[in-house]
N, C-alpha and C positions, 0 to 999 in steps of 0.2 A: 233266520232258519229255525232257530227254536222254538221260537212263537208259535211259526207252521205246523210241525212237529208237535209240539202241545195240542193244538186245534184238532189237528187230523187223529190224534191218541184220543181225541174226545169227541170226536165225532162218529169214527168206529165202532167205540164201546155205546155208543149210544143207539147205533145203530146196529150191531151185532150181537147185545151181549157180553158177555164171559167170553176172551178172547187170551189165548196162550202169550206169556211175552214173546218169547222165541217168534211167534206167526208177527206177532207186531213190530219186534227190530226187521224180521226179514223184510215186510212189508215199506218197512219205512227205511232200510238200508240204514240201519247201525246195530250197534250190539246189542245183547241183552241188559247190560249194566249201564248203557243211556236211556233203555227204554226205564228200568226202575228210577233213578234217577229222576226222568221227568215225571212219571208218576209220582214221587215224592214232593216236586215242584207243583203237580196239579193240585195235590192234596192240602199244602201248605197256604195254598191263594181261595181256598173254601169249594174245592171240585168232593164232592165226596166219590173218592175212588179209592180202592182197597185192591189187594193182592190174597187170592186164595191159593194154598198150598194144594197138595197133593196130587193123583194123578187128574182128578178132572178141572185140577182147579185152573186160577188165570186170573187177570185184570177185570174188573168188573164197578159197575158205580151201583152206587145204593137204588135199590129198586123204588122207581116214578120218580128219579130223576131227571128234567127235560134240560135243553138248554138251546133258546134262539138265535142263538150265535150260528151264521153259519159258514166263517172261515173263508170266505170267497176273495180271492187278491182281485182287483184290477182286471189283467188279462183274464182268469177261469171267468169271472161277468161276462166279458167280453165274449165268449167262448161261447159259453151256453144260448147268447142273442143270434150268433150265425149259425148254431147247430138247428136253429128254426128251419129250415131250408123247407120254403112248398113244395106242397107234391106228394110224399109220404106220410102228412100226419094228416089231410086231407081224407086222400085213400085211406086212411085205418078211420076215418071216423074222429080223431082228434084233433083238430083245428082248433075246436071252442076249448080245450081241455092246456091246450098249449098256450093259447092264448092267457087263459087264468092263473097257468103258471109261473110266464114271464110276468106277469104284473106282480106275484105274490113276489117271488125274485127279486122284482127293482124295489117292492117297498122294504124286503128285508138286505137289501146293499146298503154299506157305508156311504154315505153321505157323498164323499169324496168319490166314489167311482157309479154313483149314478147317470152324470151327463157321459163317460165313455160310451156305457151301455146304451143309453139311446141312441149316441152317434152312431154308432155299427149299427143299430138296428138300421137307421135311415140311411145309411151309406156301404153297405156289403147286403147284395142278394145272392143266394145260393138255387143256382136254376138247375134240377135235374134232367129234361129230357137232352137229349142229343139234336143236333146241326143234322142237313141233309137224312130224311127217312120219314116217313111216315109216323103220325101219331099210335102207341099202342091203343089197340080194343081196350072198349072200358069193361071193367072187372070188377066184380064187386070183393075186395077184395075183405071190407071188415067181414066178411059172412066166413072165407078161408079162416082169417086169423083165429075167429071164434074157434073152427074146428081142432087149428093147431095148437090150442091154447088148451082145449079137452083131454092131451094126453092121451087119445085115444087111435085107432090104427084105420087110416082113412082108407075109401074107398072112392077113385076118381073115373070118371071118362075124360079119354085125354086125348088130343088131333095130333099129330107127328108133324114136323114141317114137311110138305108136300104129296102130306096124301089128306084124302077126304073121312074114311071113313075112322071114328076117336075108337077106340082101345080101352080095357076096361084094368086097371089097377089097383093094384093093394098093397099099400107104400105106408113105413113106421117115419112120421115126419120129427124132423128136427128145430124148422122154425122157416118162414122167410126173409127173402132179400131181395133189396129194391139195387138194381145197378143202372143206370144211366134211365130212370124213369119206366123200367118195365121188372114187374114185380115176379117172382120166381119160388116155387116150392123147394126147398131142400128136404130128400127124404130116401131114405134106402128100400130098395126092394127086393129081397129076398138076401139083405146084409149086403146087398152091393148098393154105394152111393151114387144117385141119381136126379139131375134137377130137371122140374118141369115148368113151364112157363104158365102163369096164372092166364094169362088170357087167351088162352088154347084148351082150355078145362070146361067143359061142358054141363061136366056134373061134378060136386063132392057131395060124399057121405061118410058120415062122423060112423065108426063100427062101437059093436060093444066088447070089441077085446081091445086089451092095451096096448101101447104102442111098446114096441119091443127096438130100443136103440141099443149100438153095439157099447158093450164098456167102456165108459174115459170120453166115448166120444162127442164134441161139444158141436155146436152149428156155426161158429168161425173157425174149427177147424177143417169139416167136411165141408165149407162152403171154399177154403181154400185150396183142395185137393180137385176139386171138381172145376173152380176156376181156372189152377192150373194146367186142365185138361181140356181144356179151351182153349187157352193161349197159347199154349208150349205143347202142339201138336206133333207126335212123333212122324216120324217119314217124311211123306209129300214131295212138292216138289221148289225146289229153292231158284230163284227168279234175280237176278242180276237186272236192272235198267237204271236209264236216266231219265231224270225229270225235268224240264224246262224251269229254270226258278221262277219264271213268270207265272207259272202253274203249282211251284210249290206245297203253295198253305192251303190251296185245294187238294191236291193230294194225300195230304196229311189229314185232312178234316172224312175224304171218301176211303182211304187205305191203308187210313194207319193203323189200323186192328192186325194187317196183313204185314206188317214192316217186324222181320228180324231180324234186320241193323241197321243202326241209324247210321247215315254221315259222322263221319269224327268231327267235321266243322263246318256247318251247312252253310255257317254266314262268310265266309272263306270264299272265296273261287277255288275252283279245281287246279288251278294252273298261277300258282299265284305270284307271277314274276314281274308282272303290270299290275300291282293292287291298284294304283290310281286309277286306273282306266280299264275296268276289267270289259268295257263291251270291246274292246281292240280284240279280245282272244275269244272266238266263239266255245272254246270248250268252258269259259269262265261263267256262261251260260245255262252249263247244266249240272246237276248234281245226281249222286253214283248212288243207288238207292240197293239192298237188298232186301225181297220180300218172298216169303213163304206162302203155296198153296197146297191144300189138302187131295184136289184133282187136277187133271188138265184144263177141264174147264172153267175151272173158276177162276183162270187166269184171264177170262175176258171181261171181268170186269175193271180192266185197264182201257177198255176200246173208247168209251167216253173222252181220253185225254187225246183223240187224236193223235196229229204229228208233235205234242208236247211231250210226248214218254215212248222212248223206244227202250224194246225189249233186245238187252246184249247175247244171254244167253240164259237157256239152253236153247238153244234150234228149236226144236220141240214146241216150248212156245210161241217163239218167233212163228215159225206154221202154224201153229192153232191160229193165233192174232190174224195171220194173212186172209186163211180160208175164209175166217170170221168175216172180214171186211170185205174179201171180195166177193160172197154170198149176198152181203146189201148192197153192195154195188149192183147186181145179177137184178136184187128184187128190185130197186128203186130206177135203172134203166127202163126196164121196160114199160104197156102202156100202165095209165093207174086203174086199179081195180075199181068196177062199177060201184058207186055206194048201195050201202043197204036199207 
C-alpha cells in the first residue's frame, strides 16, 4: 500500500505541479502527516521533492524532473486494454491514436504483467451498439467535437423526433456522450440543460461569442441530471402485467428501458410450492412485471408479445391493447389491398 501511495505522490506532482499536502492526503485518503512522511521517504531514495511553505506554497519536485515509471499494478493494465471499446474512438477520429497508445503502454508495463494485457485484449470485447433497433445515422461526429472543443457558443439546426422540418438553436455546450452507440450533445440553452442527438443535426456552427456554462457546472454532472430525466419520468402511466418466461429475456432485451420494478426473484416461480416440477402450476409460468409509460399509447408497444404478456391493470390499458388488436384484425380480414 505504501509503495502505491509513493508512486501516485509522484506521479501527481509530476503531472500537476505544486500541489497542497492537504489536497494530496485528501486525494489519497490519509492525513497530512503520512503525506509528509512519505515525502521524506521519496526524498531519501534520490526523488528530488521538496515542500514549500507559505500561502502558495506545497509539494513540488525540482523543475525537468521526468520519471518513466508508470506505477500501473496488473489489473489498472488490464483496465486500460478493455477501456479500448470500438465504436467511439473510431467516431472521434482516434483509432490509429489509441492504437499507438496501447503499444507505448505494454512496452512501458512490467515485465510480469504484460501477457495479462494481451490476454484481455484477445479475450474481452466491449460492443457499444444495442440488440433489436436500427443502426444510428452516421455522423460525422470529429467535425462536432472540434466545435465543442472551441469553447465557443454553437449554433445548430436540429430535427425533433417526429417532425420534419430542424429548428434553429443557440446552445453554450458542455461536451458529448456516446450511450449505447448513438452520440449526444450536452448543452444548455438559455441556462436550461438540454440534450440533443448528433445525428439529427443538420448543421453546426462554431459562433464568435463564448460559450457561457452555468458556475460548478461540469458535463458528468449535467449529463446525469438530464439522464435522469429520461429514466425516472415523473407521472405517466404505471402498467402491472405478466410475462410468459418463455418470452422473458425477449422482453427484457425490447422493454427493459420501460420496467420500474423488477421481479424480486425472476428465476423463482411465482408459486413456488412444486419447485421441482414447476410446469405442474401454470401460474409457475409467468412472471409479474411492473412498467411505466409516459402516454397511453406507448403502451402498444407490448402488442408484439402477443398472448405471451397480458396486461393486469389498469383497464385503460387493457382497452387501448384490445382496440389496438382488433383494429388489425378489421385490416387484415378483409380483401388485400391492390399492389402498387
Amino acid at each position: 500500500m505504501k509503495s502505491d501511495r509513493l508512486l501516485s505522490i509522484l506521479l501527481l506532482l509530476q503531472t500537476r505541479g505544486r500541489v497542497p499536502a492537504h489536497d494530496l492526503a485528501t486525494r489519497l485518503e490519509v492525513s497530512v502527516r503520512t503525506i509528509y512522511r512519505d515525502i521524506e521517504a521519496l526524498s531519501a531514495s534520490g526523488v528530488p521533492v521538496y515542500a514549500e511553505r507559505g500561502r502558495h506554497g506545497g509539494i513540488t519536485l525540482l523543475p525537468g524532473y521526468r520519471t518513466d515509471v508508470t506505477g500501473l499494478t496488473a489489473d489498472e493494465s488490464r483496465a486500460l486494454f478493455i477501456l479500448a471499446a470500438q465504436g467511439a474512438h473510431a467516431a472521434l477520429g482516434l483509432d490509429e491514436a489509441l492504437g499507438s497508445a496501447l503499444r507505448k503502454v505494454m512496452a512501458a508495463l512490467p515485465e510480469p504483467h504484460r501477457p495479462a494485457a494481451e490476454l484481455t485484449r484477445r479475450r474481452i470485447l466491449v460492443e457499444s451498439s444495442r440488440w433489436m433497433g436500427p443502426p444510428p445515422r452516421e455522423v460525422d461526429v470529429s467535425a462536432l467535437q472540434d466545435a465543442v472543443f472551441a469553447d465557443r457558443r454553437l449554433r445548430i439546426r436540429y430535427r425533433h423526433s417526429g417532425t420534419e422540418t430542424p429548428r434553429t438553436y443557440t446552445v453554450d455546450p458542455y461536451g458529448l456522450v456516446s450511450k449505447a452507440g448513438v452520440w449526444y450533445l450536452v448543452a444548455d440553452r438559455r441556462t436550461v440543460p438540454r440534450l440533443f442527438r448528433a445525428d439529427r443535426m443538420h448543421a453546426v456552427t462554431v459562433t464568435d461569442a463564448p460559450v457561457q456554462r452555468r458556475a460548478g457546472a461540469e458535463l458528468a454532472d449535467v449529463w446525469a441530471v438530464l439522464k435522469h430525466g429520461v429514466e425516472v419520468r415523473p407521472g405517466g402511466i404505471a402498467v402491472t402485467a405478466r410475462v410468459h418466461r418463455s418470452r422473458y429475456d425477449l422482453f427484457l432485451k425490447m422493454c427493459g428501458n420501460s420496467l420500474i420494478e423488477n421481479p424480486e426473484n425472476p428465476e423463482n416461480p411465482e408459486n413456488p410450492e412444486n419447485p421441482e416440477n414447476p410446469e405442474d402450476d401454470g401460474a409457475a409460468e409467468w412472471i409479474t412485471v411492473r412498467l411505466g409509460f409516459g402516454i397511453l399509447q406507448a403502451a402498444r408497444t407490448l402488442l408484439p408479445f402477443a398472448d405471451h404478456l397480458e396486461v393486469l391493470d389498469p383497464p385503460e390499458v387493457r382497452e387501448e391493447l384490445a382496440n389496438a388488436a382488433a383494429a388489425v384484425t378489421r385490416l387484415y380480414a378483409g380483401t388485400p389491398a391492390a399492389p402498387r
